[in-house]
N, C-alpha and C positions, 0 to 999 in steps of 0.2 A: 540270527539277524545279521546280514549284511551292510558294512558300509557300503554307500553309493555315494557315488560323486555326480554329482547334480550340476549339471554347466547352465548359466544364465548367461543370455545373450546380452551384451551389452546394446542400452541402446543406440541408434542410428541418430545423425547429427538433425537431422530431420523431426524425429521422436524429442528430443532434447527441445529444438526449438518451439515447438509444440506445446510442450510441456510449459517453459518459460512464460508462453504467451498466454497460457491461460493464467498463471500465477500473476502476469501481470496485471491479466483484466481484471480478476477478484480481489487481486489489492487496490485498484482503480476506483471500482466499486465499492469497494470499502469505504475509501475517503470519501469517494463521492456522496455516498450515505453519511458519514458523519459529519461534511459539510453542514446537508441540508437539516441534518437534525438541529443544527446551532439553528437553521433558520436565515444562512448566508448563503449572500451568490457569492461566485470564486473571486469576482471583483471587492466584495466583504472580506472572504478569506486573505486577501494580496493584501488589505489595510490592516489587518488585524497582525498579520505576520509582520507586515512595518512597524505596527507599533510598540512592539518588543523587539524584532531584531535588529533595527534601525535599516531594513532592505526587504522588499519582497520581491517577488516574482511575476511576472506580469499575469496577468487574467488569462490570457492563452497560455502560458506553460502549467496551470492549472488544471486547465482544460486538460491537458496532453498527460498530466501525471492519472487525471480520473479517468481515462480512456486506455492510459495504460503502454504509452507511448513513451515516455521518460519515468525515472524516478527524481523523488525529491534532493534537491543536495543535501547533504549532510547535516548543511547549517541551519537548514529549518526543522530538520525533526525534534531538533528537544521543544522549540516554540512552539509548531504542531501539536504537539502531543498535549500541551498543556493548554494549549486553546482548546482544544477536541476533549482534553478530560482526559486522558491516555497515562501510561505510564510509560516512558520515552522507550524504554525495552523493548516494550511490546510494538508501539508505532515502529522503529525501526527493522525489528524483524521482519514485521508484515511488510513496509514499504522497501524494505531491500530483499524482498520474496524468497526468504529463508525458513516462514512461520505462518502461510498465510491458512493455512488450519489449525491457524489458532484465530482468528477474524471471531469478533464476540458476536452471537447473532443478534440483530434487529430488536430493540424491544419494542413489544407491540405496546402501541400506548390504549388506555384503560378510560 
């Protein structure tokens, strides 16, 4: 048996981007799925996150975190997580796209 040395090409700044932006979309989606399973629109989401952080975020930056356009600041993931049912670990992993294959799938309701 030979050792070989196996070269992997690093990816290209283009691949990377790529990559990011899908990570972004499925954590998007994510939320965006667990919004609606509360049964809120984002304008619901914005009063619910006021009502424990004492600050939310407008209805459009909402929009923008589930499309996958920004992530959430920091200060609302432990609220998030606890409105959504989350364990604040997990919410931030997925919403700072470190873990987003760990996203819980969908339960189908019965």
């Amino acid at each position: 048996m030979t050792d070989e040395l196996v070269l992997v090409d690093e990816p290209t700044e283009e691949e990377r981007e790529a990559a990011l932006a899908e990570k972004q979309k499925l954590a998007g989606a994510w939320l965006r799925r667990e919004r609606r399973a509360m049964g809120w629109s984002q304008a619901d989401l914005a009063i619910e996150i006021n009502y424990l952080a004492g600050k939310s975020p407008a209805p459009n930056t909402i929009a923008r975190w589930e499309r996958g356009e920004m992530r959430p600041q920091s200060k609302y993931l432990p609220v998030m997580a606890r409105l959504l049912g989350h364990e604040p670990r997990l919410m931030n992993a997925i919403l700072r796209y470190r873990e987003v294959n760990r996203i819980p799938p969908p339960v189908d309701p019965e």
